[in-house]
N, C-alpha and C positions, 0 to 999 in steps of 0.2 A: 504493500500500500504506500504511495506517498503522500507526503505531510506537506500539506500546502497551507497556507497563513489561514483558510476558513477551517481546517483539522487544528491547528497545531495551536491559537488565542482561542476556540473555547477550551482545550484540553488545558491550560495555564489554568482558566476558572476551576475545571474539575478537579485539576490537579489541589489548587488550595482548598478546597471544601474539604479532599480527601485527609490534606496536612492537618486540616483544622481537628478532626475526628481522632487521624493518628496522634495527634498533639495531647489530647485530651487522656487517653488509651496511657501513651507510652511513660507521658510523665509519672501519672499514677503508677506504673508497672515500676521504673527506675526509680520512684520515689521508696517504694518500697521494699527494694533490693539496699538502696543506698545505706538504709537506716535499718535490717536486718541481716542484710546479708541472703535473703532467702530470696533464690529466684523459681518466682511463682508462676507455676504453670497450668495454674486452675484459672489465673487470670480473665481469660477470654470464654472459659464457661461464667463464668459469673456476671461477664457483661451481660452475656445472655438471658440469662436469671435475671439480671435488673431489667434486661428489656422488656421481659415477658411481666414482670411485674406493672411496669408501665401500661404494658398494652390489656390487662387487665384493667387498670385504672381505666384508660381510654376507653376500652367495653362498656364500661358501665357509666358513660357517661362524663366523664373527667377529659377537661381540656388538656393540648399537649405539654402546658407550661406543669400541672399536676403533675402527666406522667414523669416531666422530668425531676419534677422535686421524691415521686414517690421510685422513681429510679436510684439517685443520689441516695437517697435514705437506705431503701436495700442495699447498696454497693458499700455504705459505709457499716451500716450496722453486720452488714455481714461479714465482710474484708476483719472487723474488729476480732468479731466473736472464732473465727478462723485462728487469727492468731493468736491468740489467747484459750482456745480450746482446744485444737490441733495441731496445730505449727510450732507452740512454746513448748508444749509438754514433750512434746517429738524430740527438739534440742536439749530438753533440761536431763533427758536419757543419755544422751549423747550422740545422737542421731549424725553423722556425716551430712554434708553438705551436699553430697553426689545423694545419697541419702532421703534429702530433704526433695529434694529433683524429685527423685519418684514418690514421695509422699505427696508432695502439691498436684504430679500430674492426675495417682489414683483419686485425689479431691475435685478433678476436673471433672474424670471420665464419672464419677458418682453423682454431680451436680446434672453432666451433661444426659444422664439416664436418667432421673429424675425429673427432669425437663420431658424426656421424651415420655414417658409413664402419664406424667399431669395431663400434658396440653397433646400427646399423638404425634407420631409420626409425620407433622403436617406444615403447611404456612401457617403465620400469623400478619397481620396487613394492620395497620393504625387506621384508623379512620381520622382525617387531617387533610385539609384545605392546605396544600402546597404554596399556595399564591399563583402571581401574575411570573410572569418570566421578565427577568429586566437582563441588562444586555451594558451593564458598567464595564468601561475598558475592552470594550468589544467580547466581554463575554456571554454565556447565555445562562443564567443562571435563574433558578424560580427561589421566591421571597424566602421559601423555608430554608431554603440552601446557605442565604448572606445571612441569616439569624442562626445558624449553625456558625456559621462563621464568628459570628457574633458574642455568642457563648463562648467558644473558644479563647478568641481575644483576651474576654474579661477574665477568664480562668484563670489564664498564664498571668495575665498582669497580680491578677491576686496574688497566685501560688510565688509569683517573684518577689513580691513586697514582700509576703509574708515568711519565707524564707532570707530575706537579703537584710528586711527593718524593724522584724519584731525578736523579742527575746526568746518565746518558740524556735522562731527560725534558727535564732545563734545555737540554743540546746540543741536542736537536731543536725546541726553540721557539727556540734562538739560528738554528739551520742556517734554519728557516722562516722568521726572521725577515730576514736578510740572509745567505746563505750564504758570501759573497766575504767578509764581516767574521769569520763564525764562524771561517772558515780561518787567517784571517789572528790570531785569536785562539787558536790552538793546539788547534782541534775538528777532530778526523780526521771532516771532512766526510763524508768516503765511505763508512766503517762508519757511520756516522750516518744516510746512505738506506737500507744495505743494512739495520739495525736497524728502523727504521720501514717495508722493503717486507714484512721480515722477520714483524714485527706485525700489518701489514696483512691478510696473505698468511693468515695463524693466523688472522684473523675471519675472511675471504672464504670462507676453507675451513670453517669451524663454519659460518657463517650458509648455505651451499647445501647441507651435508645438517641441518641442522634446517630449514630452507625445506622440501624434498622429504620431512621425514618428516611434517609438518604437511598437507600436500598429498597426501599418502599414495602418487599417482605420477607421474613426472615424464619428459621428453623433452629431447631436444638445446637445445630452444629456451628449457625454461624461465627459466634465468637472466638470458640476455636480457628474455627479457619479463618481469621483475622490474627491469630497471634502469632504467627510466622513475620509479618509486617511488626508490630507491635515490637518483639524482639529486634528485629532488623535496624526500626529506626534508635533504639537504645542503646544499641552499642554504638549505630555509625555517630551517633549525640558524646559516646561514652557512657556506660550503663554506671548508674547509682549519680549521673550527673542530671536534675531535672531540666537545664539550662541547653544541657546536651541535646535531651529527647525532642525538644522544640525544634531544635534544628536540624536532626535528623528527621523529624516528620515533615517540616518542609522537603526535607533534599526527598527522600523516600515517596511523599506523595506527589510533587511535579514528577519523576523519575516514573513511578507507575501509571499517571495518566496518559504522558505522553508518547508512553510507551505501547499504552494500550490504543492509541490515535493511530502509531505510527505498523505495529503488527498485529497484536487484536487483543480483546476488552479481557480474553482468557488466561492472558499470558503474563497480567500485571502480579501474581503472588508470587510467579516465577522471578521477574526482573527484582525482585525485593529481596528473593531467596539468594539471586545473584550477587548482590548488592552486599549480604549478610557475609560471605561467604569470600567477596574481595575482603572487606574490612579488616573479617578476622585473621585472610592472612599477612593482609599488608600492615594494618594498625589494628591489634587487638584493642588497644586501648581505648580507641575510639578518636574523634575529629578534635574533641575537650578532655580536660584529665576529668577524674574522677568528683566525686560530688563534694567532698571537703577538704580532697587532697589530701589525706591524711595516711592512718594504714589503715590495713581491713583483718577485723578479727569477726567471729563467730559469735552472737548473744550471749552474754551472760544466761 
């Protein structure tokens, strides 16, 4: 196929919508690797889970601004009780790290059967007034699309302030950075994960129902098969760096749409897998250093 200027400025539009969703996803993902150490791979069932909660809300009558507050809510209160009921007791045994990998992935596949059990083998669709299609910068985008956008923006700018200017923030790049000092430095360590799964929990839950309102409808699996991407953009950010994740979800979502413009719409989890896969062997480390620059140890 070739990309001529009418393929290649809407796929820019699609492509930031896409960053906007990944943005949302990744930082929570790396937010919460950064400040445990535990890379979660139940992640992207769980959006799921908050989406379908949303889209429950929506059934019954709940506008989409509801669904997304009662998504955030799942996402957080679940993300919490996670690691605090499964994830903590796991390490306080002594649980390996490689370990903890397959602990998170079997809390995927259990959320993700689960899902399939309740709601069927099936779609689910929002019911949701898209808007008009506007056409800023010569792209073609419908009203729900720039209000995804929209949410995203104000996310990041929070989650920066709130990381860079408040005193949480400094506790949790102390806790990320050496957690056995921050303690020992008078930081109640443990509101300090439950805060950060707390945060995390609030994007994972937004970014899986704007995910599925953008996709218009979605199944048991999709979250999963969105965290190949998820991952992707975290490391090319530098994983456990939130600062990072934003900017691997731009690179990663222009790089899939327009890739999806230029050879086909099937082929963008592959280009991301690509992507994943340079990174790690050229810069593990990723584009940014790490999230407090500090060392990295295992949870107390």
């Amino acid at each position: 196929m070739v990309l001529t200027a009418s393929t290649f400025v809407p796929s820019i539009g699609f492509g930031l919508v896409t960053a906007s969703i990944l943005a949302l996803a990744a930082v929570g993902f790396t937010l919460q690797f950064g400040i445990t150490n535990i890379l979660n791979l139940a992640y992207g069932d769980l959006m799921t889970a908050a989406a379908y909660i949303g889209w429950v809300v929506n059934q019954h009558g709940g506008s989409i601004a509801e669904s997304l507050l009662a998504g955030a809510a799942f996402g957080a209160i679940s993300s919490v009780l996670l690691n605090r009921l499964v994830f903590t007791p796991f390490l306080h045994r002594g649980t390996s790290l490689f370990g903890m990998v397959i602990v998170t992935l079997s809390v995927g596949v259990m959320i993700q059967n689960a899902l399939l059990a309740i709601g069927g083998a099936t779609f689910f669709t929002y019911q949701f007034n898209v808007g008009a299609t506007v056409h800023p910068l010569g792209f073609d985008l419908a009203t729900s699309q720039l209000v995804i956008m929209g949410i995203a923006v104000v996310a990041m700018v929070v989650v920066q302030l709130l990381l860079s200017q408040t005193r949480l923030g400094k506790a949790m790049r102390a806790t990320a950075a050496n957690r056995s000092l921050a303690q020992a430095s008078g930081i109640a360590t443990d509101r300090v994960v439950d805060a950060a799964w707390l945060i995390s929990g609030v994007l994972c839950g937004l970014a899986g129902v704007v995910l599925v309102l953008n996709t218009t409808a979605f199944q048991s699996t999709t979250g999963s098969e969105f965290l190949v991407v998820i991952i992707a953009a975290a490391m090319l950010g530098g994983v456990g760096r939130p600062a990072g994740a934003m900017l691997g979800a731009l690179v990663l979502g222009l790089v899939t749409e327009v890739s999806a413009a230029f050879v086909s719409p099937s082929y963008k989890e592959l280009f991301a897998f690509v992507v994943l896969v340079i990174v790690l062997l050229v810069r593990p480390t990723g584009i940014l250093s790490q999230f407090a620059g500090g060392s990295r140890e295992a949870p107390a």
